[in-house]
N, C-alpha and C positions, 0 to 999 in steps of 0.2 A: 504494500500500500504506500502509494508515495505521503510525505508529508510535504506539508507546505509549512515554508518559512513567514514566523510571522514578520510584518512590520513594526520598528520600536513606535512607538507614537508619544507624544508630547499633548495634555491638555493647559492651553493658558486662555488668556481673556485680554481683547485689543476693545478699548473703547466699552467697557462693559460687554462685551459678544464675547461666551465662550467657544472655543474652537479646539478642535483636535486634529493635528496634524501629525505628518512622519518626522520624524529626528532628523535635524539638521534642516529642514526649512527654514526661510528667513523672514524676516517680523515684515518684510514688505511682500514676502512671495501669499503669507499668512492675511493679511489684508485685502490680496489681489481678493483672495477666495471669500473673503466678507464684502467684497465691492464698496472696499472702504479705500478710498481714493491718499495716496500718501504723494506730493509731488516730488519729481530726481528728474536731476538735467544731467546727471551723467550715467545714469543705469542703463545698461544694454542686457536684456533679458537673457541672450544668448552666451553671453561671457562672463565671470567669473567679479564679484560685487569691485567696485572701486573709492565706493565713498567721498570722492575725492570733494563734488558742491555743497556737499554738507546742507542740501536742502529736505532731506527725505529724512532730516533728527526726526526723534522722539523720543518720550518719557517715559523712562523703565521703575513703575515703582520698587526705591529701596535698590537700585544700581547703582553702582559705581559712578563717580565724577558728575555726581549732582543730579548723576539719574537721566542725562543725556544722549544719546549715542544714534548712531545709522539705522535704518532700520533695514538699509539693503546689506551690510554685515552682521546685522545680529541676529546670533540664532534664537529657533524660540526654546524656553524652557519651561520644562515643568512650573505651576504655580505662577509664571511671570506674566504679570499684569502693567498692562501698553496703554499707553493715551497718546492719538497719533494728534491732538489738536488741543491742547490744554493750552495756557497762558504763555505757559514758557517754550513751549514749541515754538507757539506759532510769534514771539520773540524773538527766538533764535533764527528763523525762517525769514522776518525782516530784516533784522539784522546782516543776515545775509546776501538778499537782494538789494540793500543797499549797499552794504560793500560791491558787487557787483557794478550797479549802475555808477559808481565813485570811478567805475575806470572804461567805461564803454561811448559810445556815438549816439546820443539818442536823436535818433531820424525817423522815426516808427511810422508816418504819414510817407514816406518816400523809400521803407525799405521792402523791400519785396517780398520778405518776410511775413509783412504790418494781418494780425490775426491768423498769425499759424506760427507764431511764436513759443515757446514754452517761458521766455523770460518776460517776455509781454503779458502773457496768460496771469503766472507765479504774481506780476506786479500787482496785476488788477487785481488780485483775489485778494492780496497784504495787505492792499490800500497803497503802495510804494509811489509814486509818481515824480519824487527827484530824490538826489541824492542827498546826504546832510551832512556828506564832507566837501564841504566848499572848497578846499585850494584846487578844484578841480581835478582832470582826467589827466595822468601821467603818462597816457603812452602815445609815443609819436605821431603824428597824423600824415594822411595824402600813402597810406600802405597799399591799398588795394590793390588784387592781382587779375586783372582779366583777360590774361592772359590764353586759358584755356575757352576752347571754343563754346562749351558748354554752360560752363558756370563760371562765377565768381568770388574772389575768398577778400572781406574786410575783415583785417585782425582786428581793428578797432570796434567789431561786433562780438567779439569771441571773447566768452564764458572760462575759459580753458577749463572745458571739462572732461575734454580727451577723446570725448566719442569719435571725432575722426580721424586721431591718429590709432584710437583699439580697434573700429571696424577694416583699418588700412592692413593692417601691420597682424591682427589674428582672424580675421573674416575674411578679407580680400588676398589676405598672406603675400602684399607687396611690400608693407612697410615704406612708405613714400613720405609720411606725414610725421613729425615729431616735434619737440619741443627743442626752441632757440632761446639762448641767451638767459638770463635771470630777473629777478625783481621785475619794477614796473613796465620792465622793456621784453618780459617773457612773452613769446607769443609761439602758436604753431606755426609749422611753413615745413616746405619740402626741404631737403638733404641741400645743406649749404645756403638756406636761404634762397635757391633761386627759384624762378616763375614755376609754374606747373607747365606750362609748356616745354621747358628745358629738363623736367624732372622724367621720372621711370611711371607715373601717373598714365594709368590705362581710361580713365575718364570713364569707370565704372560707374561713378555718379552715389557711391554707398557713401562715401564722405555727407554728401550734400543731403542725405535720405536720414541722416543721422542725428546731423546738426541741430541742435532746438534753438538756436536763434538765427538770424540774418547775416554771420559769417559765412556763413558756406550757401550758397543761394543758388537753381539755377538761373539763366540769363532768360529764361522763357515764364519764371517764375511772376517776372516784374509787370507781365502782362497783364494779371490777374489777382483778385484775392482771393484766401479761401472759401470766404462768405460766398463767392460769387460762383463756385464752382460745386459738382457731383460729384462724387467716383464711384466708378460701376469696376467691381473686380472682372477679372479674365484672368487667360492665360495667353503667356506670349508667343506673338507669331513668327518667332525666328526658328531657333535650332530644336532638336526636341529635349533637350533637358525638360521643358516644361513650368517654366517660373511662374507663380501667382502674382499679380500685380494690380495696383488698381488704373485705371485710367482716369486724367484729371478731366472734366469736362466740365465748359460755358459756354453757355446757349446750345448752341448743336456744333460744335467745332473742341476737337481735342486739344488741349493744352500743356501736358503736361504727363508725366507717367511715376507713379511709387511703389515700390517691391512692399507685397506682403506676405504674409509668414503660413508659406505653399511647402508641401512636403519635398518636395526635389531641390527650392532654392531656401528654402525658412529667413525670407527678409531680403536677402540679397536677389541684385540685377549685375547684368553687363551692360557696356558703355550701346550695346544693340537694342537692349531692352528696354534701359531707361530714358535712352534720348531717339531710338530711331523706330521705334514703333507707332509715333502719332503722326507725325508730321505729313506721313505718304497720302493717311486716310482723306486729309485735305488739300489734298496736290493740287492745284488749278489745273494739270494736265489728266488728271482724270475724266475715262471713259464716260460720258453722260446719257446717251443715246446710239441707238444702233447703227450703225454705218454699214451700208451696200458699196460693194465696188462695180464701179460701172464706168465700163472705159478706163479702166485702168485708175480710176481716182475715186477714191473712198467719200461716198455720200449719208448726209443721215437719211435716217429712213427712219418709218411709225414700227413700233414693235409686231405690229399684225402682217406689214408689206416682209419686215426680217424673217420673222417667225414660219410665214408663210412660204419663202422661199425657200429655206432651213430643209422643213417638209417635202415639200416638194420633190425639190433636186436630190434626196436622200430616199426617197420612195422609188422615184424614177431610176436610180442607180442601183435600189436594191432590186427592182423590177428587171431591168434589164441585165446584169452580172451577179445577184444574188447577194445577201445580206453578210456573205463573208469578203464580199471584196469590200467594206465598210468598217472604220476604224475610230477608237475615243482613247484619249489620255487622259488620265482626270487628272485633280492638283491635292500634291497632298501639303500644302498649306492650306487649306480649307477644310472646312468643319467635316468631321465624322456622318453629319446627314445627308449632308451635300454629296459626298462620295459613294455613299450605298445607294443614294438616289441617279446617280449619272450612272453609274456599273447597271443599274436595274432597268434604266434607258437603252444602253448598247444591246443587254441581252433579252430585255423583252419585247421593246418596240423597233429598235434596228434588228434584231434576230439576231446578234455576233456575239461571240467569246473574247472579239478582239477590243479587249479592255487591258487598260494596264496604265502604272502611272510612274513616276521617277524613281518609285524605289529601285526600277527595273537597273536604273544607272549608279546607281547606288548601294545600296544593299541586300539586292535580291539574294543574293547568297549568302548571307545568314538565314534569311527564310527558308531556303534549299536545305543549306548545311547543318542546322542545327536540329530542323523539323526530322530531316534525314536519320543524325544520330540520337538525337533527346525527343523528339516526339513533340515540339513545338517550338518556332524558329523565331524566338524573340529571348529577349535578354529575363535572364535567371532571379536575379536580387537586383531589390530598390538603389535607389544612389545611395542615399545616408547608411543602409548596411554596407555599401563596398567600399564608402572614403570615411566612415569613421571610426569603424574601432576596429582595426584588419592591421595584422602585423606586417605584411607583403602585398604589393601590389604588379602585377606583370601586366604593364601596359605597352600594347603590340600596335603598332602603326595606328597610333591614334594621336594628335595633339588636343586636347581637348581646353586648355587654356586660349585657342582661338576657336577651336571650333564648338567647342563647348563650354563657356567659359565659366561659368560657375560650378559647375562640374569642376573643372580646373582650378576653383579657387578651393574647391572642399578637396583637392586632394593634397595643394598648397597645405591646406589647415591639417593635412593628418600627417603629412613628411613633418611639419612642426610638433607633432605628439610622435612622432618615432617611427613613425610606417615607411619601411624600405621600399621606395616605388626600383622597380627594374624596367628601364626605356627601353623596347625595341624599335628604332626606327632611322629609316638611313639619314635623318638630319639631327642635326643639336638643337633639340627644341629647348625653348625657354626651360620646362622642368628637368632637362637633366643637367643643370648647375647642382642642385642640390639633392640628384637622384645617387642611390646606394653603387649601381651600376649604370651602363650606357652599351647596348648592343648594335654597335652602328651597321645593320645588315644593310648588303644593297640591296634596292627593291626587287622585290618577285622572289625572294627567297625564304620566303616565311615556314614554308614547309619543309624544306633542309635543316629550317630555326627551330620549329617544331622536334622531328624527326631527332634532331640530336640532343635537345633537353630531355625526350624519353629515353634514348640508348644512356645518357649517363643515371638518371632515375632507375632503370632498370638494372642496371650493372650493380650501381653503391644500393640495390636492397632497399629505395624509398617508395616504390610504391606501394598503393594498398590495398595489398591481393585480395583481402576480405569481403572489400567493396568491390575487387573487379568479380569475383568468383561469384558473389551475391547479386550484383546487381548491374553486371554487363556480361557482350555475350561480343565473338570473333576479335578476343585479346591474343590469340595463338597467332595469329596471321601479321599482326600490328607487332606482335613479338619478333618475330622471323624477320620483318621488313626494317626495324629500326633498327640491328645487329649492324644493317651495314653504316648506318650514321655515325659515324665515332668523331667527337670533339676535333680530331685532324680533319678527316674530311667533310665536315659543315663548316670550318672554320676557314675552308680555303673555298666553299661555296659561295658563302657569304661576307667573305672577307672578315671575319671578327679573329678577334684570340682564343685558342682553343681551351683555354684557362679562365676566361670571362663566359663562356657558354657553360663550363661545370660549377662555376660558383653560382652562377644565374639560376640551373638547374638545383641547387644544392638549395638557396636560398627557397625556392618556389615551393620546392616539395615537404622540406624541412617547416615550414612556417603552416600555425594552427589556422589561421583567416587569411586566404591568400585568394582575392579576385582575380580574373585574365579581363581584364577593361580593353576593347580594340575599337577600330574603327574603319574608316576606307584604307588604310594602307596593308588592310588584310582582303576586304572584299573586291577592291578596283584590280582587280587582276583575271588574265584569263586564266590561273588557276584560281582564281577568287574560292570557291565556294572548295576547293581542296582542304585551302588554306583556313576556312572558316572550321571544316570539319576537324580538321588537326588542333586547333585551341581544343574544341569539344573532348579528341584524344587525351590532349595533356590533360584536363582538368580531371577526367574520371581516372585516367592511371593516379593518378596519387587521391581518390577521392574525393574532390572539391565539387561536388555538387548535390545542391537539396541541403545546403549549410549556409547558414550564417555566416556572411562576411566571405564568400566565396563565390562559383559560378563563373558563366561565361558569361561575357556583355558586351554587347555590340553596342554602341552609342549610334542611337539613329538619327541622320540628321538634320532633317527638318522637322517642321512644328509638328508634320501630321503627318510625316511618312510611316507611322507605326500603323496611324489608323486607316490610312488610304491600304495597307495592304488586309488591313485587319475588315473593312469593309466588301473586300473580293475584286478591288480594283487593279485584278489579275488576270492573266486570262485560263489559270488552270483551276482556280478558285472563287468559290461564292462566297458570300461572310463568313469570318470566324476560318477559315482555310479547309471548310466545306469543298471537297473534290469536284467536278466538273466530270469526271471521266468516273466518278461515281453513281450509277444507273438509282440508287435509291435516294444519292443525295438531290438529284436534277429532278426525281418524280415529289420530292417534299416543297424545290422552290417549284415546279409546276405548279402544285396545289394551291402554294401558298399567292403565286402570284398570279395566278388564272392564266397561264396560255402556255404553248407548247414552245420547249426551249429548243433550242440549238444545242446537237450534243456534243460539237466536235470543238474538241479542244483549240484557244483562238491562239491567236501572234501576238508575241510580245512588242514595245513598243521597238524594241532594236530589231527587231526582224520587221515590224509596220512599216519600214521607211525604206529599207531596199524593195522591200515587195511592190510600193507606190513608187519607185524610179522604175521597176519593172513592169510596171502599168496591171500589176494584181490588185492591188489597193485603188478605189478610185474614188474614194469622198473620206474624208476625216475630221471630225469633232475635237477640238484639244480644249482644253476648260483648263485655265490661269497655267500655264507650263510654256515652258519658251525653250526649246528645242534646238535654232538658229544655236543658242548661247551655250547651251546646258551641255547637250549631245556631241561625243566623239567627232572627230570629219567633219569641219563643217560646211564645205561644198559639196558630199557627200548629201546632208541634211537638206540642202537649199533644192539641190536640184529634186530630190523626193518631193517635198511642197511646192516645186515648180509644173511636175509632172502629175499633180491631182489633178480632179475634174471638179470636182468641188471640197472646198475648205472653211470650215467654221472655224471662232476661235471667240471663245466667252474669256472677257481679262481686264483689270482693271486701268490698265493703260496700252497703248499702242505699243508695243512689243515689237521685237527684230520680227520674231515667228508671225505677230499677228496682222506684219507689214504686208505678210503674202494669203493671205485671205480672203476668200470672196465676199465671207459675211463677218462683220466683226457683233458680239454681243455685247452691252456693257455689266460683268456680274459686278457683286457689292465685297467689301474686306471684311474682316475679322468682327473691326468694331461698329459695322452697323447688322452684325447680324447674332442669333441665337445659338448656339449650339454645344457640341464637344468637342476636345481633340483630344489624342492619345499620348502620353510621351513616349519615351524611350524607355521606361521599368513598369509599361503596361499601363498604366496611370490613365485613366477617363475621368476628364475635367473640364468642368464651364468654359465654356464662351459667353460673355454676354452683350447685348448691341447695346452700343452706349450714345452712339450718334445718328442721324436717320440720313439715309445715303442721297448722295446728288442727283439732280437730273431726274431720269425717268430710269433710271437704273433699279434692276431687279433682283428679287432675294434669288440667289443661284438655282437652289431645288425648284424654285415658282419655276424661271426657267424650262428645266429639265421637264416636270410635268408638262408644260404648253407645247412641248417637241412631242413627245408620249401620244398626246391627247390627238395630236394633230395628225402620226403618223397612225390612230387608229388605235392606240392603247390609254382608253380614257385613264388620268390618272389626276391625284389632288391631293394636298396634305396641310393642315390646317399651320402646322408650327413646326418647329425642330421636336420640340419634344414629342408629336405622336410621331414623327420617324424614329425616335430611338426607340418608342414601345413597339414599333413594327421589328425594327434591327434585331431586339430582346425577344421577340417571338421567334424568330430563325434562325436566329445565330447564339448554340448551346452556352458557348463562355462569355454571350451577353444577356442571362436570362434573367440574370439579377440586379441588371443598370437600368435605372430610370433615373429622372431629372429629382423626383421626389428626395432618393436617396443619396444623389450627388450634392442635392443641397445639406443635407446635413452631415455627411463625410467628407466633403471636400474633396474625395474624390476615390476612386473604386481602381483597381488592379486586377484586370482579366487573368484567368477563369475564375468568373463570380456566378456562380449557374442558379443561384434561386437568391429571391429576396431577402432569404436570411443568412447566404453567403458575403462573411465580409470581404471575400476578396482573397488573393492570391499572391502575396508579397516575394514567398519564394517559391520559386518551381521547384517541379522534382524530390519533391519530400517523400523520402520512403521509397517510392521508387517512380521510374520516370513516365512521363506523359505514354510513349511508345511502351512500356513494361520493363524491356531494360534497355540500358542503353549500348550501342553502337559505335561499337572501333570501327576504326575504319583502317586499312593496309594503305597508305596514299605516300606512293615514290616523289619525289621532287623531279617537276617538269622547270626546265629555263622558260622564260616570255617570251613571248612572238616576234619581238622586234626588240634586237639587242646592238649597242654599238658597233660599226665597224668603221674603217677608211673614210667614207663620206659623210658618214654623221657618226662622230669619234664619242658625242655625249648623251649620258642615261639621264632622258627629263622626266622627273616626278612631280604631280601634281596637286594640288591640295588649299586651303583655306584661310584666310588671315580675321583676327578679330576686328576689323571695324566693319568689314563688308559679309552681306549676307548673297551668298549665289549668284544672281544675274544682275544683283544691286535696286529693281527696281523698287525698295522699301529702301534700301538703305543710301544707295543714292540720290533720292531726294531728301536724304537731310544734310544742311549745309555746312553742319562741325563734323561730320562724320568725312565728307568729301574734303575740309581742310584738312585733316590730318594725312586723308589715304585717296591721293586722287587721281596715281595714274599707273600702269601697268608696272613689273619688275622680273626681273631673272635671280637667280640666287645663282653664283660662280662663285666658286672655291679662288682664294689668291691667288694659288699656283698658275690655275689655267688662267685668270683673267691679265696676270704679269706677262705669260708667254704671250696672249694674243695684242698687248699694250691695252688691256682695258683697263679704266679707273672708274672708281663710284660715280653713278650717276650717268657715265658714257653711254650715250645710244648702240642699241647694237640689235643686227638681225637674228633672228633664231631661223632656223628652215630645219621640217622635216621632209618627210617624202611624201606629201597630202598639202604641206600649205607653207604659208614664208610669212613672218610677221616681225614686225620693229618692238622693241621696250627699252626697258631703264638697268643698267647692270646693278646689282645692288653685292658688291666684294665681301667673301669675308669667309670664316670656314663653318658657315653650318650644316655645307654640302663638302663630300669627301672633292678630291678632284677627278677628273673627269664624269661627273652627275651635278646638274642642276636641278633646279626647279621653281614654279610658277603657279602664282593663283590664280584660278579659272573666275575672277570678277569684271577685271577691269573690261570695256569695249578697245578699249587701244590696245593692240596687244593682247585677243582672243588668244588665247593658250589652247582652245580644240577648234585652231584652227589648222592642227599639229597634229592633235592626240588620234590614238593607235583605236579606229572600231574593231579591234580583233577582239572576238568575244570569248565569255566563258564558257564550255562549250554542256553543263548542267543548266545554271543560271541565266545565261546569255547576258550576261552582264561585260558591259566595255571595259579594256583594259588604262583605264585613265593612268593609270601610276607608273607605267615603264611606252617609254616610247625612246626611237633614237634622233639626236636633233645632232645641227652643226651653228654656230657661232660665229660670226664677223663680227668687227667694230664698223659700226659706220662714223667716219671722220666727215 
């Protein structure tokens, strides 16, 4: 019989309220719970008390030093009896805010601050309204820095009460922010005193989310008051970490954006989240009305002339070559309803399988690979189990501090508590300064990296035969094959030292909480989905899965790539990764959706595009995806969408892709509309409209029904929320999401199969989705296109933190485009010395697909002879290079190994 441990508990009394809490709560966490309001200008709920404003005193009857003390350091005790507002409290409490205002600016009608102050709040409520040490304010005047694009920092506002040198330095884990100098002339400021713009300041905005007075301000802040504005929570539409935030809104126009306390970010944003999420929603170049192309020049048109055409030309094409020469993308930046409702379009009213969306270019091969050996192809454990309390972290082709960036900052926060992160990745990304190891593979070799982390685990007796023998099955075959990987020979595969891949291995296997965290530098490969299956190997030869603080995890990465695949926006899969080529699964959505389906399995989006330069494909639907930008080859792309017969394209701005369309639609963004997304630890979470959209622009799903209805499959849906109770009826590991119960958990983790499923934080408990799991015997294959003579260089590609994907959110904000606003190459010294290049020098890149100009950016965080390049900027398209050799499981593009050559242009 198991026992349970009790809790000590402490009863005392705050204010006359007696209270019984656990030992070691504190007199202020203890008031939270009586909704007895204590004020602190430097508490940060999340870190460790500081005491330092000495505004949150109170009276401990029969305490020491007159019975005064913190109430964010004092614990409670037995018998101790609190008065959070007696006389001398609330004494000491003026006391204080006048020392305060004895050394600050008071401008409160012109600070931007003015009513969303905590020092302004604190005054009013003391009675404070000047100070009554007259020789005045000692500290120098004319300080301010505005330096940085975002915000603003007046020292002669600032409280010093640290919040945003603790949030910098143990939340954000840059430490950029500290304290200078002494006495009157003490102020924070970045390292040496200089601007924020000259500092290591990532322009996360958590400083300024922190600050409770008008020191730290944004610049967008000044626009508005708090009085004046709403905030309607979401979640963020960038990568899929999935941060909770609220959105600032006046009148019907966003203003503003603040991080709140969401399981994946708990308070924190990135410099993407906090400043480049609002600005796009009100773009002046935003879509407003439908555009016909005619005669080659895009006209508006009434939605019934679009609509109707839409119809038409897509009837008539599947009338005359049949409903599989017809194609849809959908966008997985848009909500979960919106994507089960376009997939439900392609295969019930177009009649095609041929659906699919970017995950296709992305991460399809987790979905392959994982589903393949665990039985479901999504990531294992939450984020907070895998960066907080794990003694080992093996993070494999993944940057997640640009690409994920709060992710990146919580694993920042756990290398600060002791967690040995191991980099594999062939660049020097920012965390491996202070990572345990640094694996610099060259790309494409992850499964030779694989393969011989198991040959030395097997050899030194770390794996855990108990788990393999219990609870996997073809470990004999994975045996046999990685005998031949021996630390010599993966070390000259991959270029490493054969003595950093056994300590690598040693470290990974030996350690109790040990996650495999990856990203595209695992799946962008034409072995992608090998490579994916090989993490899967590692983690069950030593046990690491259906644990705590372990598992496989792909970081997926955009807002809603999780959900776009998780709603069937595939073409082998219906919701929930319901088969297609399953006869009982296609007779349930029959039923369920009243007509006879299409059984044959459809085309991916990377096979949609050769097929339509082959003239198999001959009309295509893309809903918010930009292809032009995103997709491998991209003359390759262009001429596919050159050679349709007809082309939609539903998207909130004129796009490269949406430039070649017959019919443009105008859909609506994130924040004028209702819904879910998914993140990346399974996670279904609100969306809420916070603004009502421009023009005569339409709710996306309205859309999609008016195509349905018109092609002869009446269809309607009142809201997002009766699409998710539809989703919930057909899709098994959605049978327990509704909107009901999103509101009051915040958010759900699939498989939640009945409404009294809380949800599913770790997979694989006990045993795996599949029953057991799945070695796999996987040889190391080279990449399809490797250096030679004419292109002597390995270009890899990948992500930077101010730009999100094709930029058209993050490009239209205008501190995001100061800092990051034109193309770059990454060259090693060596090579940029031999060819006379210096920073900043223009220079061609050419592979054997396309020839483009950029910016050399010198230095070594590429080995020599390997660069690489972000797929953002339009100067300097980087696929306008990249290798479409695909995975030949997954069919996913080989983004990350292509061969390039290098000139200086003088």
């Amino acid at each position: 019989m198991e026992t349970k441990i009790k809790t000590a508990t402490v009863t005392m009394s705050i204010d006359d309220q007696t209270i019984t809490v656990p030992k070691g709560t504190t007199v202020l966490e203890a008031a939270n719970m009586l909704h007895i309001e204590i004020p602190t200008l430097c508490h940060l709920k999340e870190l460790a008390p500081d005491g330092s404003c000495r505004m949150c005193t109170i009276e401990v009857e029969g305490g020491r030093k007159g019975g005064l003390t913190t109430a964010c350091t004092a614990h409670c005790q037995e018998g101790m009896v609190v008065y959070t507002a007696s006389p001398r409290v609330n004494d000491s409490r003026r006391f204080v805010l006048d020392l305060l205002l004895s050394n600050h600016k008071l401008e409160c009608f012109s600070c931007g601050k003015n009513g969303d102050c905590k020092l302004q709040d604190y005054c009013l409520d003391y009675g404070i309204d000047e100070t009554s040490f007259t020789d005045g304010k000692r500290m120098p005047c004319h300080q301010e820095d505005t330096s940085n694009p975002f915000f603003d920092y007046d020292p002669e506002k600032c409280v010093m009460c640290r919040r945003c040198s603790k949030v910098c330095q143990l939340r954000q884990g840059r430490d950029v922010i500290s304290i200078s100098k002494r006495g009157f002339d003490t102020k924070m400021t970045p390292s040496y005193e200089a601007h924020f713009d000259q500092s290591l300041c990532e322009s996360c905005g958590n400083c300024v989310s922190a600050c409770p007075t008008g020191a730290l301000v944004s610049k967008d802040h000044k626009q508005y008051r708090a009085w004046e504005t709403k905030k309607i929570p979401t979640t963020c539409p960038h990568c899929g970490t999935g941060c909770q935030m609220n959105l600032v809104v006046k009148g019907n126009k966003l203003v503003g954006v603040e991080p709140i306390n969401g399981a994946a970010n708990k308070n924190l944003l990135c410099v993407k989240g906090k400043f480049a999420s609002y600005k796009f929603v009100g773009s002046g170049d935003r879509l407003t009305e439908p555009l016909i192309k005619r005669n080659g020049i895009f006209e508006p048109a009434t939605w019934d002339e679009a609509l109707s055409l839409v119809a038409d030309k897509f009837s008539q094409l599947k009338a005359d070559h049949g409903a599989d020469s017809l194609a849809g993308f959908s966008c997985s930046r848009s909500i979960n309803e919106d994507n089960y409702v376009f997939q439900k379009m392609m295969r019930a009213a177009f009649g095609t399988n041929n659906v699919d969306n970017c995950a296709r270019v992305c991460h399809s091969a987790s979905v392959h690979g994982l589903a393949h050996t665990l039985g479901s192809g999504a990531m294992t454990n939450p984020i907070a189990d895998i960066t907080t309390d794990v003694d080992v972290i093996l993070l494999v082709g993944s940057n997640p501090e640009e690409a994920h960036p709060v992710i990146g900052s919580q694993i920042r926060q756990a290398m600060q508590r002791g967690t040995k992160v191991i980099v594999v990745d062939p660049r020097k990304i920012d965390l491996v300064k202070n990572s345990e190891l640094h694996l610099q593979i060259q790309a494409g070799t992850n499964v030779a990296f694989a393969n011989g982390m198991m040959h030395v685990i097997l050899k030194e007796g770390l794996a855990d035969q108990k788990f393999i023998e219990e609870k996997t099955e073809g470990f004999e075959a994975l045996e046999r094959l990685v005998t031949e990987y021996t630390p010599e020979k993966v070390a000259e595969i991959c270029h490493i030292k054969a003595e950093d891949l056994i300590t690598a291995a040693r470290l990974y296997a030996k350690a109790e909480k040990a996650p495999i965290i990856y990203c595209l530098g695992v799946t962008e490969h034409s072995t992608g989905t090998e490579g994916v299956m090989s993490m899967s190997n590692l983690a069950m030869l030593v046990g690491k899965i259906g644990k705590p603080g372990c598992g496989v995890n792909p970081l997926r990465g955009q807002n809603n790539v999780q959900g776009a695949c998780d709603m069937g926006c595939m073409p082998y899969d219906f919701p929930g990764y319901q088969k297609v080529a399953n006869p009982q699964v296609m007779e349930k959505f029959e039923n369920a959706w009243g007509v006879t389906l299409n059984k044959n399995v459809g085309l991916t989006s990377t096979q949609v595009l050769p097929a339509a330069t082959e003239g198999k494909i001959k009309g295509l639907y893309i809903f918010g995806e930009d292809p032009i930008v995103t997709d491998p080859d991209t003359n390759h792309v262009r001429k596919a969408l050159e050679n349709l017969e007809f082309f939609v394209v539903q998207e909130l701005f004129m796009t490269e892709t949406a430039a070649y369309a017959d019919v443009v639609l105008p859909g609506i963004s994130y924040a004028e509309k209702d819904g879910t997304f998914t993140n990346t630890e399974r996670r279904v979470q609100r969306v809420r409209k916070a603004v009502e959209p421009k023009g005569t622009a339409r709710e996306d799903f309205d859309i999609f029904c008016e195509v349905m209805t018109r092609l002869g499959y009446p269809s309607h849906y009142n809201s997002a929320k009766e699409i998710m109770d539809e989703i919930a009826s057909v899709t098994p590991t959605f049978a327990g999401i509704n909107y009901e119960r999103l509101e009051e958990t915040g958010g759900l983790q699939w498989p939640c199969r009945t409404v009294e499923d809380p949800g599913t934080p770790i997979m694989h408990v006990g045993e795996f989705t599949r029953g057991k799991g799945l070695f796999m015997a996987i040889p190391y294959k080279k990449s399809r296109e490797l250096p030679d003579e004419s292109y002597p260089y390995l270009m890899s590609t990948g992500r930077m933190l101010y730009h999100y994907n094709t930029r058209a959110m993050t490009g239209r904000t205008e501190g995001i485009n100061q800092i990051a606003n034109r193309s770059y190459i990454e060259i090693n010294t060596v090579d940029a010395d031999r060819l006379g290049i210096e920073e900043g020098d223009k220079v061609k890149v050419k592979s054997r697909r396309g020839t483009i100009e950029t910016y050399a950016a010198v230095g070594n965080r590429v080995f020599p002879q390997e660069v690489f390049m972000t797929f953002h900027f339009p100067d300097g398209n980087v696929n306008e290079l990249t290798n479409a050799e695909f995975d030949d499981i997954a069919i996913i593009p080989e983004y990350k190994v292509c061969a390039v050559d290098i000139t200086p242009i003088k």
